[in-house]
N, C-alpha and C positions, 0 to 999 in steps of 0.2 A: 514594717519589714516582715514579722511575725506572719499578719496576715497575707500580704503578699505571697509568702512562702506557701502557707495552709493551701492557699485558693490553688497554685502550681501542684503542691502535691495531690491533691483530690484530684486536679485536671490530667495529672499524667498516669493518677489509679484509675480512673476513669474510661480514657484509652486501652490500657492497657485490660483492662475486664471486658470492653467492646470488641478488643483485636482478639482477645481468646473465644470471644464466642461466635465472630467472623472473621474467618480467615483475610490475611489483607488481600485486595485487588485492585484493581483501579477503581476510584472512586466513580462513583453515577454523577454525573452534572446536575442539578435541580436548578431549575428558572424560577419557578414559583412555585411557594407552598402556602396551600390554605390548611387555617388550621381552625376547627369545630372541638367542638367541645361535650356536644353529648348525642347519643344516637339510644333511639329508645327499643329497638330492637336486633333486626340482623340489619347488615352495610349495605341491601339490597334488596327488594320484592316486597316489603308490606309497609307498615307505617314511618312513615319517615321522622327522620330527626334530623342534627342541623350536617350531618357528615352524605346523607345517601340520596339527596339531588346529583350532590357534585361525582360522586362514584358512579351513580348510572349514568347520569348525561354526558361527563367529560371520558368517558369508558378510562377511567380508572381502574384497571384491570390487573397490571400486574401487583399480587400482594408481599409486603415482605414483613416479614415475623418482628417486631419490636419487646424483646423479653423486661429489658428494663425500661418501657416505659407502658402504658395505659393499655394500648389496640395497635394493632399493624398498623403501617400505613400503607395505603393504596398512593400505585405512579401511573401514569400511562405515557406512550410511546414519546411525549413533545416536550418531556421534562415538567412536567406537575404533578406534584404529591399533595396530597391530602391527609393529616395527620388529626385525628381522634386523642383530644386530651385527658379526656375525663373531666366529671366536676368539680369546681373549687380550685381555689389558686393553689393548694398543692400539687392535687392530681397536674392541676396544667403544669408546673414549673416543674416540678422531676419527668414526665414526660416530653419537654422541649428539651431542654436538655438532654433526654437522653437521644431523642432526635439528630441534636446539634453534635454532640461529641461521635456520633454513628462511626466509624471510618468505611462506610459502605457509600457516602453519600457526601458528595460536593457541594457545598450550600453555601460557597463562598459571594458567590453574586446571585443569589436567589431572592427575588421578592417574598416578602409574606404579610398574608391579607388574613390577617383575625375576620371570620365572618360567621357569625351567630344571630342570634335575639333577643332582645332587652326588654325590660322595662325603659315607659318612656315617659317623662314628665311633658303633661300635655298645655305647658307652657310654652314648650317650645317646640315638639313633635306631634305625632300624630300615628293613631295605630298603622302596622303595615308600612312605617316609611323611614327611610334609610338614612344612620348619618355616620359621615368620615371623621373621627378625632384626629383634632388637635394635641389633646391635654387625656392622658388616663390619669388620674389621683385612686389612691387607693383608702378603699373606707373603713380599712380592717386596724390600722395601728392606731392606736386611740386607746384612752381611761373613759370607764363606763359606769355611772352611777345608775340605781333601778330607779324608776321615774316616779316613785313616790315620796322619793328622798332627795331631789332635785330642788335645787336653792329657788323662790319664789321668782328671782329675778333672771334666772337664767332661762335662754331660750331655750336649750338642750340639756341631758345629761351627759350628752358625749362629749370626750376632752380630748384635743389634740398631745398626745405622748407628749410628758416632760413640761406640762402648761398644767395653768392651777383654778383655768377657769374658759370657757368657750371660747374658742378662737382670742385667746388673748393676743398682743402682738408683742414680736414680730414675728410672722409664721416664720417656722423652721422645721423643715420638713427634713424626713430621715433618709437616708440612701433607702430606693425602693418604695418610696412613697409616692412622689410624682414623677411622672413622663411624659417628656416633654417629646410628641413626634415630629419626625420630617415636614416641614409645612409647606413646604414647597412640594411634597409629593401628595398631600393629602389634596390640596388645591385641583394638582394636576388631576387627581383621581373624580375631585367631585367636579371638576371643569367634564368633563368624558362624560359623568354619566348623571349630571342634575336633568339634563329631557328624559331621562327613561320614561315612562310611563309606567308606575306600581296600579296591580287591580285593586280597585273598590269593589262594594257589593251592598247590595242593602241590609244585609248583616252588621256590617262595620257601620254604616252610618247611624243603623238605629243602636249598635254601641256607645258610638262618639255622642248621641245626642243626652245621656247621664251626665257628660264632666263639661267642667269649666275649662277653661284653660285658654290663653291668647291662640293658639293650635289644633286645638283637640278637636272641633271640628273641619280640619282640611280633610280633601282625600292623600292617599299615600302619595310622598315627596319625599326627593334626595335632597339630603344637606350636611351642612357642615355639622356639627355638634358635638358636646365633649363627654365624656364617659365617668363617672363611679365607680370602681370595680371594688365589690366588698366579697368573702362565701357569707359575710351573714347577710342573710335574706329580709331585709327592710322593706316597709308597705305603710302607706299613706300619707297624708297632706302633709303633719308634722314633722314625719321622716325625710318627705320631699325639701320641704324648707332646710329642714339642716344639710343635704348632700347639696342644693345648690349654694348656701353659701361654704360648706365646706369646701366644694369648686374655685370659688372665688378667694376663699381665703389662702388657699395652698397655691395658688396660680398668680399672685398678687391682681385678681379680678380680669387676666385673659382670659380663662376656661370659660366657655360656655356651658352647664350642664344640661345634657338632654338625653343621655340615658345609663342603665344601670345595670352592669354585668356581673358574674360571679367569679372570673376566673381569669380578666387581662393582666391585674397587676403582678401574678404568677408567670404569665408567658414573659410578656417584657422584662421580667426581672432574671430569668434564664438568657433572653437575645441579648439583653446585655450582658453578663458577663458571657457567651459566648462572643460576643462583638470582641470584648477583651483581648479574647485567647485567638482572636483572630479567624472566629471559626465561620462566622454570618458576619454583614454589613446590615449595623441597625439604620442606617439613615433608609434600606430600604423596606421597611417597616410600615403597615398599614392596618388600621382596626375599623372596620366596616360593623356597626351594627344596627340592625334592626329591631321591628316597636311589635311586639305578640301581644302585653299589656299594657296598660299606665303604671305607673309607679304609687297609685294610692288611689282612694275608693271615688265611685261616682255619687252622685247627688243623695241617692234615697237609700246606703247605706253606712254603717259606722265603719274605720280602719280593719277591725277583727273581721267583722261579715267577709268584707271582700279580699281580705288576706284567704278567707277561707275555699277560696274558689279560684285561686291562685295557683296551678296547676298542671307539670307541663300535658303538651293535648287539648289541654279546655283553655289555655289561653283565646280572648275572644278575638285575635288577630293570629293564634297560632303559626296555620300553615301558610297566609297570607305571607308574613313574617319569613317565614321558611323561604317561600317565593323570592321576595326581596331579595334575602341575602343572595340567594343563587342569582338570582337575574344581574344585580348590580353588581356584584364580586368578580363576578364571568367575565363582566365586559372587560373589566382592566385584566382580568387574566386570558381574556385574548389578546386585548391589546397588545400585553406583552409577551406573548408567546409569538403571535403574527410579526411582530417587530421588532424579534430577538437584540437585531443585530444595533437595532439604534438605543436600544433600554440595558443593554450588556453591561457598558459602561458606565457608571453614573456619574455625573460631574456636580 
């Protein structure tokens, strides 16, 4: 009850600090919002980041001031906003939220398509290529011994919170730790846009040709695949092997892991409790990310070397990756801007 209470009263401080710094109006409808997470210069004219495809090309023009959260967000005329979260699952979670609680902005039936770039294990992906979650788990609440002090028998040093040894059983995962998305919407998403056609280049193949992976040699493809979100920044084989079975352990072995972001398990954990309070519909909820690198090193270096060139900009599928997200993101945000009236509702 206590907490119940807490959560009401921050939610009605909250409003009430939004409604003194915008006057009330009628609220703006929003259809769909995408949300990016880092932009490495200005939202328009020189090197892009993962926010200023969508700003130039969807003429996301009009801006509105966001003081409590990260960056403006850009809208244009059909009801799409594009919101700038900043890095790391804080930046993104007190930015969405501050988003969600806005009272400038109706976001009651609005879509939103998390669309970034990841790390990708090239088991199951491939640089440059696209995949829709099912399953976020988050890689951040965990006990951490330093790896020279790691029991002989244990695969890892990292220990699932409130567990006395690697994935002991039975997982029991915390509020905020896994999320489980709409499956029926992610399906519909990659049903739409598995023909895309993502660009190769002989760049990326003579990439791909360093790693191993069942994957790691395709050209860029859409698919299903399930997500990591950690801010700590992990890199290579060993590290891969624990996020996938971390995947499998938190999921009871539904997740598929295939790639590794900084900042979902922050958003999700803001649309849900704005789901809560009634403020967004998490069922319409969607994480779209793309492959810039692999998740650990290729053949002829150690973990450290290629952690070292780990980089945003000099990822070796960078703006390929860039590409992706815009190309396949777009399609369902036209879909459902083109067919308002049949996506309005969701059943």
């Amino acid at each position: 009850m206590l907490r119940s209470f807490r959560h009401c009263s921050l939610y009605v401080l909250l409003c009430v600090v939004a409604g003194a710094a915008f006057p009330q109006q009628n609220p703006l409808p929003v259809k769909v919002v995408v949300v990016t997470m880092f932009e490495v210069g200005e939202d328009t004219g020189d090197a892009p980041g993962e926010l200023q495809y969508w700003v130039e090309r969807d003429h996301l023009d009009r801006v509105y001031p966001l003081p409590a959260g990260y960056h403006p967000v850009h809208i244009n005329d059909q009801g799409e906003m594009a919101v700038l979260t900043g890095p790391g699952t804080a930046h993104a979670a007190a930015t969405i939220m501050a988003v969600g609680l806005d009272p400038r902005f109706d976001l009651s039936r609005a879509y939103w398509i998390i669309a970034g770039i990841a790390g990708g294990n090239p088991d199951r992906i491939s640089l440059g290529s696209a995949a829709w979650a099912r399953w976020v788990v988050d890689g951040d609440l965990g006990y951490d011994i330093d790896a020279r002090e790691i029991p002989k028998d244990w695969p890892t040093g990292y220990l699932p919170l409130r567990k006395t040894r690697p994935f002991e059983s039975p997982a029991a995962p915390l509020a905020g730790q896994v999320y489980a998305l709409n499956p029926a919407l992610a399906d519909w998403a990659f049903k739409l846009t598995r023909d895309i056609p993502l660009a190769d280049s002989d760049h990326l193949k003579e990439v791909r040709t360093g790693f191993d992976g069942a994957a790691a040699q395709r050209s860029p493809f859409v698919t299903i695949g399930d997500e990591v979100s950690s801010s700590r920044y992990w890199h290579g084989k060993l590290q891969d092997a624990w996020a996938s079975e971390w995947m499998r352990y938190f999921t009871a072995g539904k997740g598929d892991f295939a790639t590794t972001a900084m900042e979902d398990s922050g958003t999700l954990q803001s649309l849900d409790f704005l789901a809560h309070a009634g403020r967004v519909d998490f069922r319409r909820v969607l994480v779209l990310r793309t492959v810039s690198n692999y998740d650990q090193q290729p053949r002829d270096l150690d973990a450290a070397q290629s952690l070292s060139r780990q980089r945003i900009g000099t990822y070796s599928a960078y703006v390929p990756a860039l590409e992706s997200a815009y190309k396949v993101g777009h399609t369902v945000v036209h879909e459902l801007l083109t067919n308002w009236s049949k996506y309005s509702d969701l059943r």
